[in-house]
BARONU-800864 format. One record per residue (C-alpha): residue in three letters; x, y, z. Coordinates in steps of 0.1 Angstrom, whole numbers, padded with zeros to 4 digits, always signed. Layout:
BEGIN
ALAXYZ...
***
This chain:
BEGIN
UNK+1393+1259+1283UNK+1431+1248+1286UNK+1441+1274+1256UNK+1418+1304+1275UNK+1437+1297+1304UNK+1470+1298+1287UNK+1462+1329+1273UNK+1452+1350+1303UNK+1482+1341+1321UNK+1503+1356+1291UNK+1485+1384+1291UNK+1489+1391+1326UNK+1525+1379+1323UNK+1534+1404+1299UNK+1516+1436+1315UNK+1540+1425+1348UNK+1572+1422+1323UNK+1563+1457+1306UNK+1557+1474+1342UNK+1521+1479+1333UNK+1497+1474+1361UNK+1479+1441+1366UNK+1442+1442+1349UNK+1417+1443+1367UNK+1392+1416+1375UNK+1367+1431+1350UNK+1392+1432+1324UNK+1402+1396+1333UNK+1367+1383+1332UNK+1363+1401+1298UNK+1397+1385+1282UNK+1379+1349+1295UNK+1347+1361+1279UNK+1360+1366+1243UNK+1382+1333+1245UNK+1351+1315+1255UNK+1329+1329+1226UNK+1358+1315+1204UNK+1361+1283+1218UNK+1323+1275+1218UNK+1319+1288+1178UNK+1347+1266+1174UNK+1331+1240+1183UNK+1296+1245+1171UNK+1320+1245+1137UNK+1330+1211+1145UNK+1298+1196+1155UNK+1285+1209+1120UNK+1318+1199+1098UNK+1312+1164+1110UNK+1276+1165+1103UNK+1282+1177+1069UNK+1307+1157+1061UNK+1292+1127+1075UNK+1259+1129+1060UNK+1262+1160+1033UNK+1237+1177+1054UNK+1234+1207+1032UNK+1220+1230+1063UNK+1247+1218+1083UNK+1272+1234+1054UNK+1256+1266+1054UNK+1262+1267+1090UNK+1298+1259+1087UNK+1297+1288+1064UNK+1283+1311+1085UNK+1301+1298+1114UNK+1334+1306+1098UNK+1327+1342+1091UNK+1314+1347+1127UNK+1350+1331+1136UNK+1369+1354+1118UNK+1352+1388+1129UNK+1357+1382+1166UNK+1375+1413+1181UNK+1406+1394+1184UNK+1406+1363+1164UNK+1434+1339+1173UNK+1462+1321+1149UNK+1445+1287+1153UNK+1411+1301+1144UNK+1423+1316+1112UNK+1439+1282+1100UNK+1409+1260+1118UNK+1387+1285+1089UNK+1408+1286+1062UNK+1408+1245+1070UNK+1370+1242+1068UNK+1366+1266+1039UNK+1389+1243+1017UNK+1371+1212+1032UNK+1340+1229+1018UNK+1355+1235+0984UNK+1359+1273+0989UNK+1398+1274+0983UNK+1396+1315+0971UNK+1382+1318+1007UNK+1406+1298+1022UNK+1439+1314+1007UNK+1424+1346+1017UNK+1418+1336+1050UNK+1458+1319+1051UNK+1467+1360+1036UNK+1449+1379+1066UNK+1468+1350+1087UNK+1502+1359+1069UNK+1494+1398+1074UNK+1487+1393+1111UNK+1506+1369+1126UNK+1536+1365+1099UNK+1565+1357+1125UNK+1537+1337+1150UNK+1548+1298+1154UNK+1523+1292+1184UNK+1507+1265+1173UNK+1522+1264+1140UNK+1554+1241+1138UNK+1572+1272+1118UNK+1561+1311+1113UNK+1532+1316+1098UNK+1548+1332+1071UNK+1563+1300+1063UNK+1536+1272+1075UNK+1505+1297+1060UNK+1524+1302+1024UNK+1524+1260+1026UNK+1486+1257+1032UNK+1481+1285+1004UNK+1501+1264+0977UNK+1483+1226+0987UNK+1448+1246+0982UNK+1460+1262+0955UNK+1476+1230+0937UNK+1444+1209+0943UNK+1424+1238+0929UNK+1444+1235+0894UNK+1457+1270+0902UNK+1492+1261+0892UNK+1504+1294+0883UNK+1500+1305+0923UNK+1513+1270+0937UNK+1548+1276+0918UNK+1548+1315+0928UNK+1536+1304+0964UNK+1570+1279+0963UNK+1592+1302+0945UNK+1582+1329+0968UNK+1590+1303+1000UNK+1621+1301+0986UNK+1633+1337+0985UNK+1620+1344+1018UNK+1640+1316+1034UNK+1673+1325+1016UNK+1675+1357+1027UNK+1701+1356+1057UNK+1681+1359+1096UNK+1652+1370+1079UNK+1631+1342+1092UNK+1630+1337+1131UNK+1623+1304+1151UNK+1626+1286+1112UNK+1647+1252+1129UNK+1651+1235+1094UNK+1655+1255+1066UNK+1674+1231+1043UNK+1638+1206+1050UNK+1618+1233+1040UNK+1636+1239+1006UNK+1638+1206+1003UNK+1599+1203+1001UNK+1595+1238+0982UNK+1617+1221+0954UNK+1598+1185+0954UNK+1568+1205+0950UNK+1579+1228+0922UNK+1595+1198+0905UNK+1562+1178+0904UNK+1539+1212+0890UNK+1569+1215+0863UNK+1568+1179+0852UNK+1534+1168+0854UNK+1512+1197+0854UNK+1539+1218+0831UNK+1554+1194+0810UNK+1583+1215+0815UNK+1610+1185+0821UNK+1636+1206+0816UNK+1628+1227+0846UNK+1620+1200+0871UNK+1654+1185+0869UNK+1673+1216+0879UNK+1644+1217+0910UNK+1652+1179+0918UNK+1695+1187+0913UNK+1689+1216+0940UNK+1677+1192+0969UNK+1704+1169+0961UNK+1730+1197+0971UNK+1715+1213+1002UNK+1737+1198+1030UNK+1723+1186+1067UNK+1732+1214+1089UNK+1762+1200+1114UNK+1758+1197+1146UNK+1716+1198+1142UNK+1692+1166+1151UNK+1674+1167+1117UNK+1656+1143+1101UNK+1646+1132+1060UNK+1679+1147+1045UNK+1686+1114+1031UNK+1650+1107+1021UNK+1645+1140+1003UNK+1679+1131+0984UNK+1671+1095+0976UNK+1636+1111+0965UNK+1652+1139+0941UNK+1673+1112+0925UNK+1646+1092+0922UNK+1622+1113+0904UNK+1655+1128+0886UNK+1664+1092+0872UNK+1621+1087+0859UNK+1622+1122+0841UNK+1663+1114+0825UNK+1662+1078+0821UNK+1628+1063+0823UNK+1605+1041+0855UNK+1628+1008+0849UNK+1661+1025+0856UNK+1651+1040+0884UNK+1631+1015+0902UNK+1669+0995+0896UNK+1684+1019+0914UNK+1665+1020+0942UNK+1680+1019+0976UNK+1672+1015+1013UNK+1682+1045+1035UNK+1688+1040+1072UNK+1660+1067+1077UNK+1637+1049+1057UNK+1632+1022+1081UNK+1634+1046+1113UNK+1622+1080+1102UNK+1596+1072+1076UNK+1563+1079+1092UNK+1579+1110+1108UNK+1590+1127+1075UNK+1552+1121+1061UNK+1534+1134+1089UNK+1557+1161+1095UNK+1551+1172+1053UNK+1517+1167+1054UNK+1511+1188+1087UNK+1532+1213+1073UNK+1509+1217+1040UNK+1477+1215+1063UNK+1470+1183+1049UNK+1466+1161+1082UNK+1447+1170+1107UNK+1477+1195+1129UNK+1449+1214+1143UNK+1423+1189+1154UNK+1434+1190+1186UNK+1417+1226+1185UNK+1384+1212+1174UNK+1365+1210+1208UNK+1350+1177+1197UNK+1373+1149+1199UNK+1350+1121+1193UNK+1346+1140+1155UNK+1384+1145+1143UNK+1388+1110+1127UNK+1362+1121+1103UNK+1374+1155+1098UNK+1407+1137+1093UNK+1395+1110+1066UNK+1383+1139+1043UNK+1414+1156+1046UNK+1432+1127+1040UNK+1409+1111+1014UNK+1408+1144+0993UNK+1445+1137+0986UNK+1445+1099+0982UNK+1413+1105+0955UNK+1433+1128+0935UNK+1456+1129+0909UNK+1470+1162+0915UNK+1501+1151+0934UNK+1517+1119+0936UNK+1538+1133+0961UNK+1511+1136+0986UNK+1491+1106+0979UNK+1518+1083+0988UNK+1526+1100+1022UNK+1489+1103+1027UNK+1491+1065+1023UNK+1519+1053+1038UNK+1500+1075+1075UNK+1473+1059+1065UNK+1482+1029+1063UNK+1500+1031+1094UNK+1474+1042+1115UNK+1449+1019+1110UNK+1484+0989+1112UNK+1486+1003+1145UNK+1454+1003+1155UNK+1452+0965+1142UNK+1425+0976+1112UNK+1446+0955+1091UNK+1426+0948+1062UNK+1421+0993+1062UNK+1456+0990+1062UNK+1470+0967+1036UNK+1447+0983+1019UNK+1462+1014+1013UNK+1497+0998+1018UNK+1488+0974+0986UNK+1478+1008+0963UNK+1511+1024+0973UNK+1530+0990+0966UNK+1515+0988+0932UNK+1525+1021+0918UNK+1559+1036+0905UNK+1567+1059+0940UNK+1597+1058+0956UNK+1578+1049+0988UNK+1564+1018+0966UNK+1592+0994+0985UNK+1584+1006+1020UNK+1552+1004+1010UNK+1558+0965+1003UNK+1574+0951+1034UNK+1545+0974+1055UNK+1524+0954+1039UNK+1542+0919+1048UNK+1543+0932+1078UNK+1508+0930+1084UNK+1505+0898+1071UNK+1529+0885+1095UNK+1508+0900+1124UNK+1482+0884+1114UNK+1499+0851+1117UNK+1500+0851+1077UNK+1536+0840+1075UNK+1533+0823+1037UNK+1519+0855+1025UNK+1542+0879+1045UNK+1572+0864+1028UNK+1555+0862+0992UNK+1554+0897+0997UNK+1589+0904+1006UNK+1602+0884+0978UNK+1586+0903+0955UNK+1598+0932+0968UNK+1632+0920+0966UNK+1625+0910+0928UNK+1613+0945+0920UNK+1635+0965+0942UNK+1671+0947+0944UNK+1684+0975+0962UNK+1657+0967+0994UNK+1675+0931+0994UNK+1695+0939+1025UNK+1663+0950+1036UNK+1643+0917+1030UNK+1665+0898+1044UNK+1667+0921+1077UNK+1633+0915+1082UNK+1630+0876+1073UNK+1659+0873+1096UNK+1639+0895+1129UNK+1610+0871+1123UNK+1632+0842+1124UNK+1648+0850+1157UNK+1613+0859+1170UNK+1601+0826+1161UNK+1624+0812+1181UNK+1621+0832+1210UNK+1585+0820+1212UNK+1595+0786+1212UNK+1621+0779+1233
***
């Protein structure tokens, strides 16, 4: 009810601004009327999402189907409804519907951000190339990024975009990966992972994962040229890393419609960690992109840490630490971490050795965090 509300008073806010005269109470009642019939198929969609996904309750999925289309021919079907359906049509492994839906988005609302963190031009063409990646469409995820790419470097043509030099940042991860391991095109990943190691942080901007995206080109730059051993060596601990992590994940996977951005526009609330999890676990289950499954993992693990689910988190935090990521070390003392919460302290600082063994770059790092617990230690028993 909160969004109808917001609506009618722009509505009536811009017929005052454009010296139109105020609507009537009929036409009022009528704008309410249309934004309730939205709200309540959206969350009849939820109520059968979570059923279906809960309990693959094939009924349940035909209603989600019909559901959707019933969403999309309202009279004036709103930004969050299209992406809410394009959402629910990938979830139900329809992904030619849910591009589709992201392209009558695009067509509609292209320079939109309301909900959206960017345009829609820019946040729809993301959803369109994680749907089409994880679809094996290749061919369309690279012109989906090469296409982001153009668009943003064209001088103002993109309004209200705060971060441009992030978002090529990602656009070039992602083309990097679908050259080298869906491609086997090595030689045109590195020129991909070389062009996010010379975008510069805009001055005089607040901006965050500059330095991860870098440290992460030169990461995946030094695997391709030199091989896994050298570049686990070389390995180093950002500043960001330790404050900015979790931000940079959930900011990339919100951005690619991976998280769950628009739950908050499910009606239901009690049913968005579900609708979550199968967003989540479609990534973590896949070997389409290692990019994605160790952010998916490192917010994963983090929610349930924070929650105090440790074994749900070590869990995932263990899987991360095991593979050759460049998250793999953060991934390690998160881990020890846990342990240590859990009073574990033998464990915790088996952990961190190892990391410090495998990563001697993170050394600094170790001994940051042996040193906190130390002082905490002592805190507790003076």
């Amino acid at each position: 009810m909160k969004l109808i509300s917001v609506g009618l008073v722009i509505l009536i806010s811009n017929n005052i601004v454009l010296g139109m005269i105020r609507p009537s109470v009929e036409e009022e009642k009528e704008y309410v009327r249309k934004g309730q019939e939205e709200w309540e198929i959206k969350r009849a969609l939820s109520e059968k999402l979570f059923s279906w996904l809960s309990d693959a309750n094939d009924l349940a999925g035909d209603e989600c189907d019909r559901l959707v289309d019933s969403l999309l021919t309202l009279p004036e079907t709103s930004i969050e409804a299209y992406f809410i359906a394009a959402q629910v049509a990938w979830l139900r492994n329809k992904p030619e519907k849910a591009i589709c839906i992201l392209e009558d988005a695009i067509r509609k609302y292209p320079d939109e951000r309301d909900p959206m963190p960017s345009p829609v031009r820019i946040v729809g063409r993301f959803w369109i190339g994680t749907i089409a990646r994880y679809s094996g469409d290749m061919a369309k995820a690279k012109n989906v990024y090469e296409t982001l790419l153009t668009i943003i470097a064209r001088p103002g043509y993109i309004e209200g975009l705060d971060d441009k030099g992030g978002v090529m940042m990602i656009c070039n991860l992602y083309l990097a990966e679908i050259e080298s391991l869906h491609l086997k095109r090595n030689d045109r990943a590195l020129p991909r992972l070389e062009a996010i190691e010379r975008i510069k942080k805009p001055a005089g901007q607040l901006v965050v994962g500059y330095d991860i995206y870098k440290g992460w080109a030169q990461y995946q730059h030094t695997i391709i040229s030199k091989g896994k051993a050298q570049a686990t060596q070389q390995l180093i601990m950002y500043p960001e890393m330790d404050y900015d992590i979790m931000r940079v994940a959930e900011c990339q996977l919100m951005l690619c419609g991976i998280s769950g951005s628009l739950l908050a526009y499910y009606p239901l609330s009690d049913k968005r960690d579900v609708i979550e999890r199968a967003l989540f676990d479609r990534v973590i289950k896949s070997a389409v992109s290692p990019i994605d499954r160790s952010l998916a993992r490192l917010v994963y693990g983090s929610a349930y840490q924070e929650k105090g689910h440790f074994a749900e988190a070590e869990k995932h935090y263990s899987a991360l630490f095991e593979e050759d990521s460049f998250f793999s070390p953060v991934a390690g003392i998160c881990l020890a971490q846990c342990k240590k919460a859990q009073d574990k302290t033998v464990e915790a600082e088996r952990i961190l050795e190892r990391v410090k063994t495998r990563y001697p770059g993170y050394e600094s790092a170790v001994t940051e965090r042996k040193e906190l617990w130390k002082k905490k230690e002592n805190l507790k028993n003076d």
